[in-house]
N, C-alpha and C positions, 0 to 999 in steps of 0.2 A: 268499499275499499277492502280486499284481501288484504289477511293477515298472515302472512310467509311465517312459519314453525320449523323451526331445528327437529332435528331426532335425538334424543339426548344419548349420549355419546355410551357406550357399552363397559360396563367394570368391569377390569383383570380379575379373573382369578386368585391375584396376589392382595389384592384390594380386599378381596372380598374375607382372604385369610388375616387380614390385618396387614401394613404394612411392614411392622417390626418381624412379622414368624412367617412374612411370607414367600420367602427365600427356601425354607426349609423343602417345599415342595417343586422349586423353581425349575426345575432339571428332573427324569425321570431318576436317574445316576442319584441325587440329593436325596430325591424323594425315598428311593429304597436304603438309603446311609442314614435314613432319621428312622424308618422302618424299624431296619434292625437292631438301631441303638433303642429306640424306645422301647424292643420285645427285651432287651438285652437287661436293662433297667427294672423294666417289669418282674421278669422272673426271677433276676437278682435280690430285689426289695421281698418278692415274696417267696424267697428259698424256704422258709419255714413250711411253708403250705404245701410246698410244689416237689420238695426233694423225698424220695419214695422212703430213703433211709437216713441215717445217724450217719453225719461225714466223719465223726470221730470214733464212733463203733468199730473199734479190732475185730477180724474175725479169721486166726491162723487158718481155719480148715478152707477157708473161703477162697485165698491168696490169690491172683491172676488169673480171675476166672474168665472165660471169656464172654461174649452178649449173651445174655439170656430172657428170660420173661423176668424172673427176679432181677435180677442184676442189668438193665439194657444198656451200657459199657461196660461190663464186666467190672471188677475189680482192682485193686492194685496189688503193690507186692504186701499190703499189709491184709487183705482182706475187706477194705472199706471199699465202700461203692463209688466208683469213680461219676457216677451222672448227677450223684449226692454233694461231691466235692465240687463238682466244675460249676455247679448252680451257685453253693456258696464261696469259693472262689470268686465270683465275680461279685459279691459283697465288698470285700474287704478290697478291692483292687479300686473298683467305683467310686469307695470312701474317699481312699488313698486320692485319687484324681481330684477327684471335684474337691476336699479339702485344700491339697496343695495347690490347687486353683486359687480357692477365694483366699485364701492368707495371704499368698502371693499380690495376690493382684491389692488387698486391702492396704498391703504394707506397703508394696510399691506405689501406688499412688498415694499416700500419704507424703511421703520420699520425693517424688518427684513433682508433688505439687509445689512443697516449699522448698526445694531444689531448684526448680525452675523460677519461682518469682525474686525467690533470696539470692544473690549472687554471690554471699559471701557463703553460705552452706551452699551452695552449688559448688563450690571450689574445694571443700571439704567431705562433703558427701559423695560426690561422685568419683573421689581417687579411693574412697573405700568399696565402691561398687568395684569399679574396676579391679581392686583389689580379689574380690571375690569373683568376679568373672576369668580371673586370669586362673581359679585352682578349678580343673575336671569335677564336673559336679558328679563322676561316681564315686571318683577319690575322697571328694567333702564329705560324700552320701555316705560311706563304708567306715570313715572316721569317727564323724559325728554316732552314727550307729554301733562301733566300736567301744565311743567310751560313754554311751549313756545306756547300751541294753538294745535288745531286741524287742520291738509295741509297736503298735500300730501309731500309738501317735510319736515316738522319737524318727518310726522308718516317714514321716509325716514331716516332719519337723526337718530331717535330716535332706528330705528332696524341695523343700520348701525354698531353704537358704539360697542355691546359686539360680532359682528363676526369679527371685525379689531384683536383682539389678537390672533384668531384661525388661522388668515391668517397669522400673523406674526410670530407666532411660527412655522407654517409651513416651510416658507419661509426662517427662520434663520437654522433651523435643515440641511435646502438643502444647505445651504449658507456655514452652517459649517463642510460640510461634503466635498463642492467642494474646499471651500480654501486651500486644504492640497493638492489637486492632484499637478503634476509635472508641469501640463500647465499652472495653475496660479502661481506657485513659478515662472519657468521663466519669466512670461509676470513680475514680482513686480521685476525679478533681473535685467531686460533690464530694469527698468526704465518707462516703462507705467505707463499713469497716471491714478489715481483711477479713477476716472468715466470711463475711459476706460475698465478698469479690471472689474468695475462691470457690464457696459453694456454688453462685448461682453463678457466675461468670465464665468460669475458668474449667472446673471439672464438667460440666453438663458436652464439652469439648472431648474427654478424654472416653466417653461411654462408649463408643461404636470403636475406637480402636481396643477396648479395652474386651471387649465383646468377642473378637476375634484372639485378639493375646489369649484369654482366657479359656478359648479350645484347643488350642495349640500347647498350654502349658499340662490343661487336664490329661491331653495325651501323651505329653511326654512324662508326668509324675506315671502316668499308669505303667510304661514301659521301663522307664528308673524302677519301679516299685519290682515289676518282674524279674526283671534284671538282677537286681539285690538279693532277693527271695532263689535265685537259680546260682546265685554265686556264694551261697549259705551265708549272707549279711544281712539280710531283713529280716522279716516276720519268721516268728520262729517255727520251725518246720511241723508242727502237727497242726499248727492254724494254716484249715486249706484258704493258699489263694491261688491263682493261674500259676506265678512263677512256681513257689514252692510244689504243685502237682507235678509240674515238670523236670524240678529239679529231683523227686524224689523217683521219677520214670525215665530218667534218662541210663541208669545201670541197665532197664531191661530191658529197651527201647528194640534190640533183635526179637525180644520174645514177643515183645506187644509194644507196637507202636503206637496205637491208641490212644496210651498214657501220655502222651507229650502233642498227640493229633489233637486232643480234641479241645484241652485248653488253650493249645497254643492258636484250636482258628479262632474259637473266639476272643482270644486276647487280640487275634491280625483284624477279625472284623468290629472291632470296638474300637480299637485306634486310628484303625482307617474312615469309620464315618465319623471319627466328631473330625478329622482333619477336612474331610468332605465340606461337613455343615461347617467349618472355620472358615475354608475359602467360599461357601456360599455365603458366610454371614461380610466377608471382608469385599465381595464382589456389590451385595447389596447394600452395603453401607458406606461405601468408599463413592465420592460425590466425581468423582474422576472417572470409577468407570463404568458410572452412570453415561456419562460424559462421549466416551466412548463407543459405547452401545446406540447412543443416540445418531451417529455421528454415518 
């Protein structure tokens, strides 16, 4: 009696990268937007090593010089090297991001999980959200920064505040959508205790949108942060970041434009790939347009 054999079936590429990172390479387009974010992170993390000079080094005789073997951007109008600045620049901008990332996201989901199952703090909680979504978060951002000082962590704190209700509205919409299914009715009629029901039940729901919120919000702290820094409200102007480079090169911008070229592409190309890897991550996690694709 023959025995008929299958061929067993060939693994994606995406399989092979893991299912959760394997979005990141999904797309040639993606693929080059994780590229350049991960050269962008690298050189940033290791500005110490990698910047030729001193981004706070004055040097009057030096002032606008322009590309050279020493200097390869030139300098600014103080004499500091501008290839020096733009490295560490993207330290302090990076921070800025990915902290006002996770605070956000930590608080809003906090917010929105017992938002969502409580309905009497639901009715309480979320007309204070709203509250704060109804003030311009550059207007909150330049307030806040106003009356507490110019640091990294109040300009932190300060872009932090008005995306906490967008994470928690998020997170209450998922909250309230999962408390009806059949598996948290049983786990609440056995008797589980709530922190139980929202750890293992309820939040493990909220990861994959929260996933995508949280590239979306990185890049919009990074560009609030520039913004602040170019409208003389952030970080205080001898600590280089992208905006502040910019703001301090924008007087001489006919003489050298450079000063404002060179951090402003990397600030466009740092904000455009994590928005890239956000909608790859919300394409690969979203069971709808899996759905779609399949279809």
């Amino acid at each position: 009696m023959a025995i008929v054999t299958t061929p067993e079936p060939s693994i994606p590429v995406t399989t092979r990268l893991g299912p959760r990172f394997g979005f990141l390479t999904s797309t040639p387009i993606i693929a080059v937007a994780t590229i350049c974010l991960a050269v962008i992170v690298i050189v940033s993390v290791l500005a110490p090593l990698l910047a030729p000079h001193d981004p706070l080094l004055l040097a009057p005789s030096q002032r606008l010089k322009p590309s050279s073997a020493q200097f390869i951007l030139g300098t600014d109008a103080y004499g500091r090297d501008l290839l020096s600045r733009t490295i560490y620049g993207g330290r302090i901008s990076l921070l800025v991001g990915v902290g006002a990332a996770i605070v956000s996201i930590a608080i809003g989901l906090f917010i929105g999980l017992v938002s969502g199952f409580f309905k009497w703090v639901d009715a309480v909680m979320m007309r204070v959200m709203d509250g704060l979504m109804a003030i311009p978060s550059i207007l909150l951002a330049i307030a806040v920064v106003s009356l507490s000082g110019a640091s990294v962590g109040t300009v932190m704190i300060a872009i932090t505040i008005p995306e906490i209700p967008r994470v928690a509205r998020l997170v209450r919409s998922v909250v309230l959508t999962a408390r009806e299914e059949p598996y948290v009715e049983a786990a609440i009629s056995v008797g589980s205790s709530l922190p139980k029901i929202m750890w293992r039940h309820l939040m493990p729901n909220t990861i994959a949108p929260l996933i995508v919120q949280g590239t979306y919000v990185c890049a919009s702290a990074i560009l609030t942060e520039a913004i602040l820094s170019f409208l003389g409200a952030g970080i205080s102007p001898e600590t280089p970041t992208w905006g502040n480079i910019m703001a301090e090169g924008r007087s001489y911008f006919q003489i050298k434009p450079s000063l404002i070229f060179w951090p402003g592409l990397l600030l466009s190309i740092a904000i455009l790939s994590i928005n890239l890897i956000g909608d790859a991550a919300r394409d690969a996690l979203d069971p709808r347009m899996k759905q779609r694709e399949g279809k």
